[in-house]
ZADREN-775872 format. One record per residue (C-alpha): residue in three letters; x, y, z. Coordinates in steps of 0.2 Angstrom, whole numbers, plus 2048, in hexadecimal, padded with zeros to 3 digits. Example, Ala and Ser with C-alpha at 12.3 -4.5 7.8 and 13.67 -1.06 7.14 Angstrom:
<rs>
resn, X, Y, Z
ALA, 83E, 7EA, 827
SER, 844, 7FB, 824
</rs>
This chain:
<rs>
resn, X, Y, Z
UNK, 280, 280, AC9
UNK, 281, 293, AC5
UNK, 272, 29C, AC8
UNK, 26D, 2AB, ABF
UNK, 265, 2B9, ABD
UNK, 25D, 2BD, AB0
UNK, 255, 2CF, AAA
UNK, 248, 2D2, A9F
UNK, 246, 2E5, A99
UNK, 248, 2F3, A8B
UNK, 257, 2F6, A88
UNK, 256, 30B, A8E
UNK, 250, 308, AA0
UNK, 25D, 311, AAB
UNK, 255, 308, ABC
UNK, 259, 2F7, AB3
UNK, 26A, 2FC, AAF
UNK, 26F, 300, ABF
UNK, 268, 2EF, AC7
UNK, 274, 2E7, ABA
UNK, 280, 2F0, ABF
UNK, 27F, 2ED, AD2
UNK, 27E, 2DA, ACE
UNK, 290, 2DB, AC5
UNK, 297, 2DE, AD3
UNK, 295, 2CE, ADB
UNK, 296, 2BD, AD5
UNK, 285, 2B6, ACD
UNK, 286, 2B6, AB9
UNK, 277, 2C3, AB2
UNK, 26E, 2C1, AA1
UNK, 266, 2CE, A99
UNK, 258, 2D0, A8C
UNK, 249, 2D9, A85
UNK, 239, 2D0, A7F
UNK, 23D, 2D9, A6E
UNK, 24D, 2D0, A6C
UNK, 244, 2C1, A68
UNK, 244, 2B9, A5B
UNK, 250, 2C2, A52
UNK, 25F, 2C4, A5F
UNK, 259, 2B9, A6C
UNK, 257, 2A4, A69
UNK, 24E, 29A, A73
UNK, 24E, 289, A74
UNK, 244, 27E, A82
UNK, 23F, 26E, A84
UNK, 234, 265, A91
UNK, 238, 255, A98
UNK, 22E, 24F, AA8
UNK, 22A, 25E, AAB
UNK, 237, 269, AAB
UNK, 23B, 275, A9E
UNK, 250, 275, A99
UNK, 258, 27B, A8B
UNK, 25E, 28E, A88
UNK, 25E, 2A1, A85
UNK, 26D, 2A7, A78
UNK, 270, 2B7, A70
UNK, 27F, 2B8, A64
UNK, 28B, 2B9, A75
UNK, 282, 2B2, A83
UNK, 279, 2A4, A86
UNK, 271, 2A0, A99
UNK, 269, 28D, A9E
UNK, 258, 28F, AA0
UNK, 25A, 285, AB1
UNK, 266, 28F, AB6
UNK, 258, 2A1, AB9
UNK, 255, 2A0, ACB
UNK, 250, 2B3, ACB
UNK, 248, 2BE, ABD
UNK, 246, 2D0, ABD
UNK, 237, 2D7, AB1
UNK, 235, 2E8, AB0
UNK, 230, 2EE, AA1
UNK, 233, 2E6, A90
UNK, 230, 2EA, A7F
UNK, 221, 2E3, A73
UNK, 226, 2D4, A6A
UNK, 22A, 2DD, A56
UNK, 229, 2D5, A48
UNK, 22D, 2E3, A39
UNK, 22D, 2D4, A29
UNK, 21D, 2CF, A2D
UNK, 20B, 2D4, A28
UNK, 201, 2DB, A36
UNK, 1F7, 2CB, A38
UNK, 206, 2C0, A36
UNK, 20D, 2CB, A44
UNK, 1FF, 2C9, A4F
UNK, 1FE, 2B8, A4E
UNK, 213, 2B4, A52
UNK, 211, 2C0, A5F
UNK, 205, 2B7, A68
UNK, 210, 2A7, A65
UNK, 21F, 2B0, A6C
UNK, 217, 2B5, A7B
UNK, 20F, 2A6, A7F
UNK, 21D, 29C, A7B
UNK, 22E, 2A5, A82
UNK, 224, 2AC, A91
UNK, 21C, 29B, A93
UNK, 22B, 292, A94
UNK, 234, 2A3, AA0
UNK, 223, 2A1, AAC
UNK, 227, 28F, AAF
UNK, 238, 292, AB4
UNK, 23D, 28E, AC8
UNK, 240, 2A0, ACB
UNK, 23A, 2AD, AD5
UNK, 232, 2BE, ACD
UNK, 237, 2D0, ACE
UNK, 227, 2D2, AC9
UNK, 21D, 2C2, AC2
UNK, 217, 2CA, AB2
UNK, 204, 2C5, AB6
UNK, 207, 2CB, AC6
UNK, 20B, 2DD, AC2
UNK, 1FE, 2DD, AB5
UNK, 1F2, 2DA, AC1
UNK, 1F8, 2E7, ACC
UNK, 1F7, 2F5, AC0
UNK, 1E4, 2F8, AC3
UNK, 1E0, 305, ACE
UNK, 1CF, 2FE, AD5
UNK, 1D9, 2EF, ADB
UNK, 1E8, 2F9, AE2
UNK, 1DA, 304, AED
UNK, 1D0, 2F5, AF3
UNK, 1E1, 2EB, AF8
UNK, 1EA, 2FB, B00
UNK, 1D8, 300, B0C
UNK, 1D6, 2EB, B10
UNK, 1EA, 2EC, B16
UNK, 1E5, 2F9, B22
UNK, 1EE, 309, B17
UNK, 1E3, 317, B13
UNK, 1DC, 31C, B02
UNK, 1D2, 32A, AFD
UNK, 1C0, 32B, AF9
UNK, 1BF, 326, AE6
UNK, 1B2, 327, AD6
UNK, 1B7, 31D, AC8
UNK, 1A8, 322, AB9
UNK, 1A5, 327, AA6
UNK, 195, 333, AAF
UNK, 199, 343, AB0
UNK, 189, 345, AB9
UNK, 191, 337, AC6
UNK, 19F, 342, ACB
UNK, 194, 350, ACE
UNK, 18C, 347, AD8
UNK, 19B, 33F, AE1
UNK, 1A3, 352, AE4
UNK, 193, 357, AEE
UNK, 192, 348, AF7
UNK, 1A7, 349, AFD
UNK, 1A6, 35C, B00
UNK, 1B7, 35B, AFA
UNK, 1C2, 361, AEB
UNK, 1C4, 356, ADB
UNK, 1D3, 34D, AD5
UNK, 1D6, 342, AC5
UNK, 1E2, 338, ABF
UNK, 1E4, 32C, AB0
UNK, 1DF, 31A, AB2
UNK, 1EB, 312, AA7
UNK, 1FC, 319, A9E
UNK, 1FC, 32E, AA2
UNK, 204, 32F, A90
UNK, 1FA, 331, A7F
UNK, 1FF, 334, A6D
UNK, 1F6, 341, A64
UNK, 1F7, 347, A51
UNK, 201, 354, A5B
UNK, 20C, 34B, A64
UNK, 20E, 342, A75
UNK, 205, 348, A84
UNK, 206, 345, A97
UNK, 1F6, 346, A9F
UNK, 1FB, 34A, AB5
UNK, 1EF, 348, AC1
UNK, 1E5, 35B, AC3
UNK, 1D7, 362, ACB
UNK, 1C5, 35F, AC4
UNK, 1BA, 36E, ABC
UNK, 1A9, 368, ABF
UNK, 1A3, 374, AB2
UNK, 1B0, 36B, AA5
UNK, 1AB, 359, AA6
UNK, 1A8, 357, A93
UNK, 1B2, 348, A8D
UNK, 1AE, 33C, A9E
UNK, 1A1, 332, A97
UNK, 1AF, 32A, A88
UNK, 1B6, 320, A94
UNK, 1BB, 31C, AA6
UNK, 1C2, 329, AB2
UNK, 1CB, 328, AC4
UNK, 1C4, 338, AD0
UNK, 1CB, 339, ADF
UNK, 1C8, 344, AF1
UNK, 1D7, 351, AF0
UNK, 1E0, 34B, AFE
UNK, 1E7, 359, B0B
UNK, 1FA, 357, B08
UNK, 208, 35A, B12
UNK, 213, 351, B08
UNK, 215, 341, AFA
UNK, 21E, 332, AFC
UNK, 226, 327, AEE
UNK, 227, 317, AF6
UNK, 232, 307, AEE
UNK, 22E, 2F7, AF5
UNK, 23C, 2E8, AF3
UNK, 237, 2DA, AF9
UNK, 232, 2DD, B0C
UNK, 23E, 2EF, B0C
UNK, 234, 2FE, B0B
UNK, 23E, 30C, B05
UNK, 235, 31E, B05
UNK, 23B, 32F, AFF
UNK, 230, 33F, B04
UNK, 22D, 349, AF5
UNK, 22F, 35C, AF8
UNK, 225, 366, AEA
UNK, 22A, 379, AE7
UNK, 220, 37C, ADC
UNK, 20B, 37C, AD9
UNK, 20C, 36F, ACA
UNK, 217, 364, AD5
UNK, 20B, 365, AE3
UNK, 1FE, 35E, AD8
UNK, 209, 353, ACE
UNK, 21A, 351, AD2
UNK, 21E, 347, AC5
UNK, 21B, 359, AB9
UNK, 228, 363, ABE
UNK, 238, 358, AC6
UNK, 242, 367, AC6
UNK, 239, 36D, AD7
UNK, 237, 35C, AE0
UNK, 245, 358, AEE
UNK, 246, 348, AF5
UNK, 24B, 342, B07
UNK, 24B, 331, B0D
UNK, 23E, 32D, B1C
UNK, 239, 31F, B27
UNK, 22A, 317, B24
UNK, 21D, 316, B31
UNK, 21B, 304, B37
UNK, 209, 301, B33
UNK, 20B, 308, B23
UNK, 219, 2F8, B21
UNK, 20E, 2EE, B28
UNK, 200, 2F3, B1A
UNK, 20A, 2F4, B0B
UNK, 213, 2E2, B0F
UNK, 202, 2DE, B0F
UNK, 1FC, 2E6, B00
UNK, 20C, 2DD, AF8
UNK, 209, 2CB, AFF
UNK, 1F5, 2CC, AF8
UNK, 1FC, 2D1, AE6
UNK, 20B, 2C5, AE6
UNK, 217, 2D2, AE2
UNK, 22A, 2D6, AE7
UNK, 22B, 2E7, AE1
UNK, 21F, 2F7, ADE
UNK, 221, 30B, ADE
UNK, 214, 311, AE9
UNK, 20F, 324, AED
UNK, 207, 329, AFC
UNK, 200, 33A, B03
UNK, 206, 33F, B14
UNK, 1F8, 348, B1B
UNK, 1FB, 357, B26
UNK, 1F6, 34C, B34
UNK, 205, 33F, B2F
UNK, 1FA, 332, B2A
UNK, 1FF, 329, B1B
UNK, 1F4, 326, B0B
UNK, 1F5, 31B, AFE
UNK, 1F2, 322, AED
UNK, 1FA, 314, AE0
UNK, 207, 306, ADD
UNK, 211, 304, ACE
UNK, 217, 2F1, ACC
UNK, 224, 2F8, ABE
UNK, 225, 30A, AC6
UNK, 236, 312, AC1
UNK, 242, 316, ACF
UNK, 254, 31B, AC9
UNK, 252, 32E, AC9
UNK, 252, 32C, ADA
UNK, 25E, 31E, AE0
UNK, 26E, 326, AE8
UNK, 278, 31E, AF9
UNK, 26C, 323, B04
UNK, 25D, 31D, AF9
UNK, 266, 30E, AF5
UNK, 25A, 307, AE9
UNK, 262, 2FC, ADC
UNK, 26E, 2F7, AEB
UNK, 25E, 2EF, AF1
UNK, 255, 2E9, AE2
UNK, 266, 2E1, ADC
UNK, 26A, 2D8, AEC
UNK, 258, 2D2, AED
UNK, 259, 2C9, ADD
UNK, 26B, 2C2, AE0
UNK, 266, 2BC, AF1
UNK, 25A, 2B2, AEB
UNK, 265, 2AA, ADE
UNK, 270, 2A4, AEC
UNK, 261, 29B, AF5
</rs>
C-alpha cells in the first residue's frame, strides 16, 4: 500500500508550498486541495462499511484512496463557496459540506498537522495562558474585560505599563479599507470603545529580546527577533524591514514546558512568541496553531525541512 499525504490549504500559502515541495523529493505520493475546491473541482465519494470509510478524492487529474491518508496537513483552508446559490441555500450546503467531507476526513487513520478542532481550540488566548503558567513557562500578568473602569483599576493594582492586543484576527475591514490593529501601549485617559466588546491587557513585559518559536512535533526551533526600530519593538510584526533573525537554542525547561503545553492541547505544530527578559528568562506570550513560518525558513532555520519530514515519517510508520 501507498500511503499519502495529503494537504489541505488555500492555494496562496507560501509555507504550504514549500512543504510540498520538500515532500517531492522523496518518495511518498502528496495530494493537495482546498476546502473551496469542493464541490465544484473536487469529488468525493465515501462509503462506510464495518466501520471503515473507503472510497476517494478526485479532482479532474488526481485522484488519492481514501485509506491510503496516513498523514494530513491542515493549515489554512478556504470557506466552502457556493456563488449559484442563494444565501440560505448556501448556508444550509455549507453546513452539509462540512459535516460531510470533514466528517468523513476526521475518521480517516491518519495523524494531524493540526487536528482542526484541535487548533480551533487552541486559538483562545485564556486557554493558551492557563496551559502555558500550568506547563511551568511564564506569562504575564493579564486582564481580559469590556470595563474600562476594570483596567484602571488593574494598571494601579500591577504598577506597571499597559499593553493590548487583539483577541481574535488583528485584521478589520472598514468602509475605508483593511486595517491591522498591532499590539500598542494603553492611554488610560482614551479607553472609550472598551466596554463594546472583550479586550486582552497585559503587563508590558521588560524585553531584551522576542522569540518566534515553531514547534514540530517534539523539535523546538527558535529564531531571536532583533527590532531596530520603536514600532518593531512594540510589534515586530509592523515593520519586518527592521527585524533580523538569528537561530538560538532553546532553554531546556522551556522545551520541557512547551512539549507540555503541546501534549495538553493535542497538537503537533504551533508559532509561539516569547519575551526574553533582561534576566534571560523566557515568557510565554501566545501560540498560533496555523502561525505562518515561511518568511523565515532558510538552511539554518530549516523549517519546511522539518515539517515535511515530520509528515512523511509518519506515512512510513
Amino acid at each position: 500500500m501507498t500511503h499519502t499525504v495529503l494537504v489541505v490549504d488555500g492555494p496562496f500559502e507560501a509555507g504550504t508550498d514549500l512543504v510540498v515541495e520538500g515532500l517531492s523529493s522523496s518518495d511518498i505520493p502528496v495530494f493537495r486541495m482546498d476546502t473551496a475546491d469542493f464541490p465544484h473541482a473536487l469529488e468525493l465519494r465515501a462509503t462506510n462499511v464495518d466501520g471503515q470509510w473507503t472510497g476517494t478524492l478526485s479532482t479532474e487529474r488526481r485522484s488519492v484512496t481514501l485509506a491510503d491518508i496516513k498523514a494530513i496537513h491542515w493549515n489554512r483552508p478556504s470557506l466552502f463557496r457556493f456563488p449559484e446559490l442563494s444565501e440560505s441555500d448556501a448556508h444550509w450546503a455549507r453546513g452539509a459540506a462540512r459535516i460531510g467531507l470533514g466528517g468523513v476526513l476526521m475518521s480517516l487513520a491518519a495523524r494531524w498537522m493540526n487536528h482542526p478542532s484541535r487548533a480551533s481550540a487552541a486559538e483562545f488566548k485564556p486557554l493558551q495562558l492557563r496551559t502555558a503558567h500550568a506547563m511551568g513557562l511564564a506569562t504575564p500578568r493579564t486582564l481580559i474585560t469590556n470595563s474600562a473602569n476594570e483596567v484602571r483599576a488593574f494598571a494601579k493594582h500591577i504598577e506597571v505599563p499597559l499593553i493590548t492586543k487583539p483577541l481574535g484576527t488583528p485584521h478589520v475591514a472598514h468602509s475605508q479599507g483593511a486595517e491591522t490593529m498591532y499590539t500598542r501601549e494603553v492611554d488610560l485617559d482614551a479607553l472609550g470603545g472598551v466596554e463594546l466588546t472583550a479586550h486582552l491587557f497585559q503587563e508590558r513585559v521588560p524585553k531584551q529580546y522576542e522569540v518566534r518559536l515553531i514547534v514540530v512535533g517534539d523539535f523546538c526551533h527558535s529564531v531571536k527577533i532583533k527590532a531596530h526600530s520603536e514600532a518593531a519593538r512594540t510589534d515586530w510584526r509592523s515593520d519586518y524591514d527592521a527585524l533580523e533573525y538569528e537561530p538560538i537554542e532553546t532553554p531546556t525547561d522551556v522545551v520541557n514546558g512547551v512539549r507540555g503545553y503541546m501534549a495538553r492541547l493535542a497538537l503537533t505544530y504551533a508559532a509561539m512568541d516569547f519575551i526574553v527578559r533582561p534576566n534571560g528568562q523566557w515568557t510565554f506570550l501566545e501560540a498560533n496553531p496555523s502561525g505562518q513560518w515561511a518568511w523565515l525558513n532558510s538552511p539554518e532555520i530549516p523549517l519546511a525541512t522539518s515539517i515535511a519530514h515530520t509528515l512523511e515519517n509518519w506515512c512510513r510508520r
